[in-house]
C-alpha positions in Angstrom: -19.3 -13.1 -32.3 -22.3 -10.9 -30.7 -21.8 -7.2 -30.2 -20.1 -5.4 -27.7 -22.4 -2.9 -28.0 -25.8 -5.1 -27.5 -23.9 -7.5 -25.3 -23.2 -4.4 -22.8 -26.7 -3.3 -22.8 -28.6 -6.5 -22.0 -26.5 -6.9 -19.3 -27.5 -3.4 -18.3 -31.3 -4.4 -18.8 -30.7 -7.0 -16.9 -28.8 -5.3 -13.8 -32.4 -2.5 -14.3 -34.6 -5.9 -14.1 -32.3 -7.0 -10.7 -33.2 -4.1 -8.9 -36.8 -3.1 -9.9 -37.5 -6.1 -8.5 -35.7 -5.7 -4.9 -38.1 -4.7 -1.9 -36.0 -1.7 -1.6 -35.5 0.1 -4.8 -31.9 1.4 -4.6 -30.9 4.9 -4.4 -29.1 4.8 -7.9 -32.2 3.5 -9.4 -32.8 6.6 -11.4 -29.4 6.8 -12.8 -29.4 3.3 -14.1 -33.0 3.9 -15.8 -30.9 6.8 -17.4 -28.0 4.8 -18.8 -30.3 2.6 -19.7 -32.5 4.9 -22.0 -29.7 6.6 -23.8 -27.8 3.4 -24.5 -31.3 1.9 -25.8 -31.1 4.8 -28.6 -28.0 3.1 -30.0 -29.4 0.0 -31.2 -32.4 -2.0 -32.8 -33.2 -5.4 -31.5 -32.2 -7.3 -28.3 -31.7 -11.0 -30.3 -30.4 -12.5 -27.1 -32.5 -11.1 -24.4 -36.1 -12.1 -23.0 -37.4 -8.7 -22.1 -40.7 -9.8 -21.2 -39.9 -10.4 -17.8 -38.3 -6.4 -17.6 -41.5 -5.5 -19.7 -43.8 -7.2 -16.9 -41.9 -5.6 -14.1 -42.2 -2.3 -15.4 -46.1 -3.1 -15.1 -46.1 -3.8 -12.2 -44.3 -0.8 -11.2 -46.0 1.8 -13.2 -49.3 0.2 -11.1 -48.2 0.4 -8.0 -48.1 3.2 -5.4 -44.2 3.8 -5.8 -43.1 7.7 -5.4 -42.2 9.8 -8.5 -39.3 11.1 -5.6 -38.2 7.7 -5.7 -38.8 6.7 -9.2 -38.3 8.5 -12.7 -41.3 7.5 -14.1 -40.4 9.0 -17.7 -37.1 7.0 -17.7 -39.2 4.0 -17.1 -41.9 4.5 -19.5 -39.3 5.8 -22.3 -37.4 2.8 -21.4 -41.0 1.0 -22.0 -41.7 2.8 -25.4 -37.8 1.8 -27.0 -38.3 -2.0 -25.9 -41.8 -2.4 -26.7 -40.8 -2.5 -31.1 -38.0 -4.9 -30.0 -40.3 -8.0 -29.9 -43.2 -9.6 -31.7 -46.3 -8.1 -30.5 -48.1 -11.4 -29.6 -45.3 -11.0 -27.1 -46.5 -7.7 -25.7 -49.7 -8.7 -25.8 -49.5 -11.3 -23.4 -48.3 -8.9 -20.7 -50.6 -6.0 -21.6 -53.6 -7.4 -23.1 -56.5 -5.0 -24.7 -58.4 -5.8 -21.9 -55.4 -4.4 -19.6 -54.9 -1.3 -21.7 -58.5 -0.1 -22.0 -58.5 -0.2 -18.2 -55.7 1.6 -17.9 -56.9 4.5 -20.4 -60.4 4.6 -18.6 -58.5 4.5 -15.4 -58.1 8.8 -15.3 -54.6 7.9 -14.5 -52.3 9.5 -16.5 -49.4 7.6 -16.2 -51.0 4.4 -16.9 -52.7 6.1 -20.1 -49.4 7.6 -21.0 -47.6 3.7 -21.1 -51.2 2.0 -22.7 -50.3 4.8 -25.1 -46.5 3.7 -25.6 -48.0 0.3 -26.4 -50.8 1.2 -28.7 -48.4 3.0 -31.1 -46.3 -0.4 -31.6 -49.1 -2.1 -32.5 -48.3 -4.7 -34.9 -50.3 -5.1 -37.4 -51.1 -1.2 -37.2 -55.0 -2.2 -37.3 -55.1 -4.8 -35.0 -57.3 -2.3 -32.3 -59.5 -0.8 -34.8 -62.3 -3.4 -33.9 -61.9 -2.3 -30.5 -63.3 0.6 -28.9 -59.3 1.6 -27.8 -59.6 4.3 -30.7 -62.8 6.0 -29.6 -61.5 5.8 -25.9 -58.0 8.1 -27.3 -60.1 10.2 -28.9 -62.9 10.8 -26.0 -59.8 11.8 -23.9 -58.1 13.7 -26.2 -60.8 16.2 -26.8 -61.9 16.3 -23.1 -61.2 19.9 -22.4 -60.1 19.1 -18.5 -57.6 17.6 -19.5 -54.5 19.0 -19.0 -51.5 17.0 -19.0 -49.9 18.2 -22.4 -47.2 14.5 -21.8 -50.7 12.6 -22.5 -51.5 14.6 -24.8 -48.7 14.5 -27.1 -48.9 10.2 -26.5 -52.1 10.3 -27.9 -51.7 12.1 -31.1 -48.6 10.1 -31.3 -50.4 7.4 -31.3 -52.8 8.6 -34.5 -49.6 9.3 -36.4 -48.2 5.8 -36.3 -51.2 4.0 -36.9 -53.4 6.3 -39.3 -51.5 5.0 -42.1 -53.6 2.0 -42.2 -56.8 1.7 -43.6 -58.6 0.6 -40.3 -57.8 2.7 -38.4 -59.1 5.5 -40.4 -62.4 3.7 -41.0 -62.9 4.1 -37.2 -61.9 7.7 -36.8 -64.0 8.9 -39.5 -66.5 6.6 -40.1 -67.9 5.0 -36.8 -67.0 8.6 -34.5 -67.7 11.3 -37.7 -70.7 12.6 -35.4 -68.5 12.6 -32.5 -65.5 14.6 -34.4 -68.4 17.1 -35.8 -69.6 17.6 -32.2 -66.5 18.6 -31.1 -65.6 20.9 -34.1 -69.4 22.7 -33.5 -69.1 23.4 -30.0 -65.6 25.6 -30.5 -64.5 25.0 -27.1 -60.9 26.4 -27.2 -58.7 23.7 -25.6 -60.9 20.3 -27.6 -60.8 23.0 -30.9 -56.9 23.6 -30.8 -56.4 19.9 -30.4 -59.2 19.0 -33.1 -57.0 21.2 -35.4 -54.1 19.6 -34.4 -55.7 16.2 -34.9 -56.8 17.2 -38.4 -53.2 18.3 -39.3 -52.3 14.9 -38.1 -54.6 12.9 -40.4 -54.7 14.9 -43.4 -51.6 13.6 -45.0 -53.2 9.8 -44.7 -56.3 10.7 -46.4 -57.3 10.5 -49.9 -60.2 11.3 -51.5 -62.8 9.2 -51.1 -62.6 9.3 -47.1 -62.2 13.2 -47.3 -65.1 14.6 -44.4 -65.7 17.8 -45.3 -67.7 18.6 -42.5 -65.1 17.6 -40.2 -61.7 18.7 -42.2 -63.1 21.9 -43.7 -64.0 25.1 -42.0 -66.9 27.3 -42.7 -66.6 31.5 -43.2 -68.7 31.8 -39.7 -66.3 29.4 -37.9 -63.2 31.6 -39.4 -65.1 34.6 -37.8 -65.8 33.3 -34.5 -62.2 31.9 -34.1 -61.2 35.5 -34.2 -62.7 36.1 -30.7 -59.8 33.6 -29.5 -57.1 35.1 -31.5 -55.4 31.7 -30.4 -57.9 29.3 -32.1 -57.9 31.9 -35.5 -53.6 31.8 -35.6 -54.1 27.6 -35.0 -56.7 27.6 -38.2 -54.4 30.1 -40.2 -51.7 27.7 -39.7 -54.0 24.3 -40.4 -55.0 25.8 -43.5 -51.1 26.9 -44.7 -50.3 23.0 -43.5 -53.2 22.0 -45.7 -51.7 23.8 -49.0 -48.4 22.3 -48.4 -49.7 18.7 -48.2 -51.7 19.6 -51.2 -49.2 20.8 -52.8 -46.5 18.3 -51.4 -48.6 15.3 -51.5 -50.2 15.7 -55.1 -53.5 16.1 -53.3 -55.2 18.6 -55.8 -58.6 17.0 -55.2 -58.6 18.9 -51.7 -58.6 22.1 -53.5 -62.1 22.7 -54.2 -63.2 21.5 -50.4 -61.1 24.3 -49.3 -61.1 27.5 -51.5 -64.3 28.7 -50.8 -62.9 29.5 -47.0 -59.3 31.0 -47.9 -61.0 34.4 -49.4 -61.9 35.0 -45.8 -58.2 35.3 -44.4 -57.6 37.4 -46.4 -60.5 40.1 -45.7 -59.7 39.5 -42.2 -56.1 40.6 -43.0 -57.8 43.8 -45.3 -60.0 44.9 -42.7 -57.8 46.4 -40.1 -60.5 48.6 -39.1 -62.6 46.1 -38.0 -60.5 43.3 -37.1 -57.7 45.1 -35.5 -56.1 41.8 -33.6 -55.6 39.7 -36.6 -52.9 41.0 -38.0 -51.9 42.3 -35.3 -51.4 39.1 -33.6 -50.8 37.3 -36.7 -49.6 38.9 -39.6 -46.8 36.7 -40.6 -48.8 33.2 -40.4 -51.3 34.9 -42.6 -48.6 36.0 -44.9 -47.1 32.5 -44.9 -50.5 31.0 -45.6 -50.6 33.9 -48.5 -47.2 32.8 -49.7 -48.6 28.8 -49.6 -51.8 29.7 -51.5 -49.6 31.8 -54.5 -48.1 28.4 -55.0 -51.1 26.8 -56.3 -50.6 27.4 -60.2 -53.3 26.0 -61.7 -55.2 28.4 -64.1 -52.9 31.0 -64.1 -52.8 31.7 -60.7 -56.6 32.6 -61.0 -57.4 31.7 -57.7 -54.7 33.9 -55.7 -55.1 36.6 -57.9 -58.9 36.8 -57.2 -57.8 37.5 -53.6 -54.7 39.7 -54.2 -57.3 42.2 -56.4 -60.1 41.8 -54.0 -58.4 41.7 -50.6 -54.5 41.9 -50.5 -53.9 44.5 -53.2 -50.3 43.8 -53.3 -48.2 46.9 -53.6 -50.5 49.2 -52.5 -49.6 49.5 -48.8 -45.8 50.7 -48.9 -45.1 48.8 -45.3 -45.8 45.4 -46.9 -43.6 45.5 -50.1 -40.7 44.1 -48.5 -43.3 41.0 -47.2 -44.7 40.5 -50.4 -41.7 39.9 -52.4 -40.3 38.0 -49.9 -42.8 35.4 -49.6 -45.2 35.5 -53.0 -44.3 33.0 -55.4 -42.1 34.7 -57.8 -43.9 33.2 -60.9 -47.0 35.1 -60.0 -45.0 38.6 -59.2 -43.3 38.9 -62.3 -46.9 37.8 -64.7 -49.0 40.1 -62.5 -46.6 43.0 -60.4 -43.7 42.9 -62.9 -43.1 46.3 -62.2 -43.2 46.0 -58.5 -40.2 43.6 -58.6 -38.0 45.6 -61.3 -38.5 49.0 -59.3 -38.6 47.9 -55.5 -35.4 45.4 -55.5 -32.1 46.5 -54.7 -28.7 45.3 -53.8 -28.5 45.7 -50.0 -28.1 43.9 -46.9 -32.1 44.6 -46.2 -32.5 42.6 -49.4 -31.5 39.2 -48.6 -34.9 37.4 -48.0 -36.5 38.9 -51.1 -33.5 38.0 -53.3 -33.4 34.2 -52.1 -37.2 34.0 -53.2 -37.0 35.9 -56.5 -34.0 33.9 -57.6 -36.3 30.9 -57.4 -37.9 31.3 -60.8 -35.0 31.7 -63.6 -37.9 34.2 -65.9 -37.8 36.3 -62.4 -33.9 36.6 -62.2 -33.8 37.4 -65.7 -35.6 40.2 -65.0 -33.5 41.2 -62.0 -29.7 40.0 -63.2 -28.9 43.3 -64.4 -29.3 45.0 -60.8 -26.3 43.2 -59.7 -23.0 45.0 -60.0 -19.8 43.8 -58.6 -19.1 47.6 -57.0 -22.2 47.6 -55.2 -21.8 44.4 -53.8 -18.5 44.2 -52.7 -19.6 47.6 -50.7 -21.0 45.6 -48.6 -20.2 44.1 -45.4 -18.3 40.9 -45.9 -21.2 38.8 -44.3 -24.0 40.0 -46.7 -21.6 39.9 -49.5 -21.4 35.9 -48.6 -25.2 35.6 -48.1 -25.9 36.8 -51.4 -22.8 35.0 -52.8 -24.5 31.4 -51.7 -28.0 32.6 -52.5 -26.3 33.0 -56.0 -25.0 29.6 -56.1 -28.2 27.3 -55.3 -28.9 27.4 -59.1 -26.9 26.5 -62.1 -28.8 29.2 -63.8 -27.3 31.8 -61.0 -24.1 30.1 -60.2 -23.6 30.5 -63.7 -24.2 33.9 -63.9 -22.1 34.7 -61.1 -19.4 33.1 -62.2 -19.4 34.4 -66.3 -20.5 37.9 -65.1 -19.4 38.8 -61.4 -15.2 38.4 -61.8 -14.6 40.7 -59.1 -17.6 39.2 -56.3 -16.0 35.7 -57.8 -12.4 37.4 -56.2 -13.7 38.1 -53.1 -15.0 34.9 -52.3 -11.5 33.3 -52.8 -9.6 36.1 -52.0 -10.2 39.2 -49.7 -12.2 37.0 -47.6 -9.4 33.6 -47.4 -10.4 31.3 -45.3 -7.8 31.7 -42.8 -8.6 35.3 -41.8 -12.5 34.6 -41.4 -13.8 33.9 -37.4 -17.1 35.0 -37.7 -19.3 31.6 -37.8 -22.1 32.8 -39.7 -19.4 34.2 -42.3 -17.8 30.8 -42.4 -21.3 28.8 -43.1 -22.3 30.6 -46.1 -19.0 31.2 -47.7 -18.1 27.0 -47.4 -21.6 26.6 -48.7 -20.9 28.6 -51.6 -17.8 27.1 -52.1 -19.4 23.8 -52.2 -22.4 24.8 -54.4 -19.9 26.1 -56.9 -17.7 22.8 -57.0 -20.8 21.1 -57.3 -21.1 22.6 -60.9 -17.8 20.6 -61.4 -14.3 21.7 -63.4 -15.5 21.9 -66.8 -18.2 24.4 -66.0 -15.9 26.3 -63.6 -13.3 26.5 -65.9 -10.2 28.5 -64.7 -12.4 28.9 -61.3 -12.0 25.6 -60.3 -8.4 25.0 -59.3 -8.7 28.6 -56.9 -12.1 27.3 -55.2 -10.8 24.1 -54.6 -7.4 25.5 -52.9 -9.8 27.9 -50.6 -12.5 24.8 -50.1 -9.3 22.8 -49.0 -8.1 25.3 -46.8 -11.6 26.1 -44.5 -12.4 22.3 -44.5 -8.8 20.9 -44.0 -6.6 23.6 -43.1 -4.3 23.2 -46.2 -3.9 23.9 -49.9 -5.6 21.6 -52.3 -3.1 19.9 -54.7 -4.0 18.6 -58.4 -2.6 14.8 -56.7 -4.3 14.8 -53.3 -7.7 14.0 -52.6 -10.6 16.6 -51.2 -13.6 15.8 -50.9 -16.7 18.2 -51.2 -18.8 17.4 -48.4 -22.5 16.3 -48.8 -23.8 18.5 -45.9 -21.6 21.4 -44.4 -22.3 22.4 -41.0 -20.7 25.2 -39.5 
């Protein structure tokens, strides 16, 4: 028996293919390309359907002269981009050939680039148009600097997401247009640089180590300078190079490391040097910081690499105004072996504290060093929202789950007391205090002990309105969502 579901929606498709095809498109044109796009969301093949004939009459549509007052254009080529996976490729290609789609990116039109795009991503398999010049013809547009449509934009890179997975493709970005890419990256032309940045963020998770262009993915000290006359281009490059430790970091891609340390020490002289380079941190203090934060997180050696730019440049803990920054973001590993005293005499309980204590509760050696600074009477001084904030940032770790559960009685109380979840309205309120609640279950009964039977009775009661019983069945949920 075939699917409701798909059975309704070809017959929809259909109905769309009746009246693109009439003389005189109909006034409710647009709202059936509408139904149509959401309901394609819904499912993943068509095994009944030719869409070829809908795929060739959107062709012909998106060629002709028909008004955008008339038709939705984006319903049509997002209607194009969900069908377009639905069917072998060979398929595709015998309504838009290469031949059809190169003219259509050289055509300066970009709604026709915008669908050749749609097409290209699909492309089946994912290398099929590196032999062609269709790569070199994205990229030429791409970093044209007149261009200004960011809807093509977006399409192309797109594009290079899908497809730079393969092999191919990569040969032909790097290999056949690596003078091109350089060109681009020399000239520092703000719109093409932003978007080469953008393409390099893009690509970098693909590469590995032998294809690794230096020239092209890495930036020099003088280029890091200059970008700081477009504050703009300098934040995009701060945030490339906080993308690129993540990925690094992320992606076990340590080899990248030595390409890129000798430009990070400049960041942070630009972030020192307030005297001279008043606009960088003015404009962009916290996507240095976060690229700070990223870099601490590279452990190898010790930390020797970050802690050559802490003592040369950042000098953490020496400007008062920063403190808070620095020990919300800096790995806590490296603050307890190298500011241990920064962390034991500038944290305290308080509702200002939240975003440090989250990060120093990361490392277990850091906690230890902190677990004596919490005390139930301070705590349940607070107001009942920042007593659940710090409640659930307590729970994310058997090592500080535990702790509040063995050494915190009275916080323990509050949570499934005071606080029952019948009286509480305040959403934010709710979301922590049921994530704590589940946290805490998660530990499961024998590490609860006598704790378990109360926090299931309140979980029971915020998730289903009544008391949990030893015989009935409640079920910790794998995501809560307030």
């Amino acid at each position: 028996m075939r699917d409701k579901e798909t059975n309704y929606i070809e017959e929809l498709l259909t109905q769309l293919k009746n009246e693109l095809n009439k003389d005189v498109l109909s006034g409710d044109i647009n709202a059936l390309l509408r139904k149509c796009s959401l309901n394609l969301v819904t499912i993943a093949t068509l095994p009944d359907m030719d869409v070829k004939p809908l795929l060739a009459t959107i062709k012909r549509l998106i060629t002709s002269n028909v008004s955008d007052d008339v038709l939705n254009y984006d319903y049509l080529l997002d209607i194009l981009d969900k069908l377009v996976p639905m069917i072998d490729f060979d398929e595709v290609l015998e309504i838009y050939s290469a031949e059809d789609l190169i003219k259509a990116l050289e055509s300066e039109i970009d709604l026709l680039s915008v669908a050749a795009c749609k097409i290209i991503e699909n492309s089946q398999p994912k290398g099929l148009f590196a032999t062609t010049n269709i790569i070199d013809i994205l990229l030429d547009i791409l970093f044209n600097g007149k261009l200004g449509n960011d809807n093509l934009t977006g399409s192309i890179e797109k594009v290079f997401e899908r497809l730079s997975s393969d092999e191919l493709i990569r040969r032909r970005l790097f290999d056949n247009n690596l003078p091109f890419l350089i060109d681009v990256k020399n000239k520092m032309e703000t719109v093409s640089f932003v978007r080469l940045i953008d393409f390099l963020t893009i690509e970098f998770p693909f590469i590995n180590g032998p294809e690794f262009k230096e020239a092209v993915f890495c930036f020099t000290k003088e280029e890091v300078l200059k970008s700081v006359e477009d504050i703009f281009a300098f934040i995009e490059l701060v945030n490339y190079y906080t993308k690129l430790m993540l990925d690094i970091r992320g992606q076990d891609k340590y080899w990248a490391l030595k390409h890129v340390e000798q430009t990070l020490p400049i960041f942070a002289k630009l972030f020192e040097d307030t005297e001279n380079y008043p606009d960088v941190r003015a404009f962009s203090k916290n996507r240095l910081l976060q690229l700070f934060a990223e870099i601490s997180r590279i452990d190898e050696d010790e930390f020797a690499f970050f802690k050559t730019i802490d003592k040369d440049y950042l000098k953490i803990g020496s400007e008062t105004k920063l403190i808070n920054e620095w020990l919300q973001l800096i790995n806590p590993q490296y603050l307890i072996k190298n500011h241990k005293d920064l962390v034991v005499n500038r944290f305290r309980i308080s509702g200002y504290s939240m975003e440090v204590l989250r990060n120093l509760v990361t490392d277990k050696e850091c906690f230890d060093l902190i677990k004596d600074k919490f005390n139930s009477e301070i705590i349940l001084k607070l107001p009942y929202l920042e007593q659940m904030q710090l409640v659930e940032a307590l729970t994310r770790f058997a090592y500080t789950s535990k702790f509040l559960i063995n050494e915190l009685p009275k916080v323990m109380s509050s949570l499934i007391g005071d606080g029952s979840a019948n009286t509480i309205v305040d959403q934010e309120t709710i979301h922590y205090r049921n994530s704590a609640l589940i946290n805490l279950l998660n530990m499961g009964e024998n590490d609860l002990n006598i704790w378990f039977t109360p926090l299931m009775e309140e979980y029971s009661t915020a998730i289903n309105g009544k008391k949990y019983s030893k015989g009935g069945e409640t079920k910790i949920a794998d995501d809560y969502i307030a």
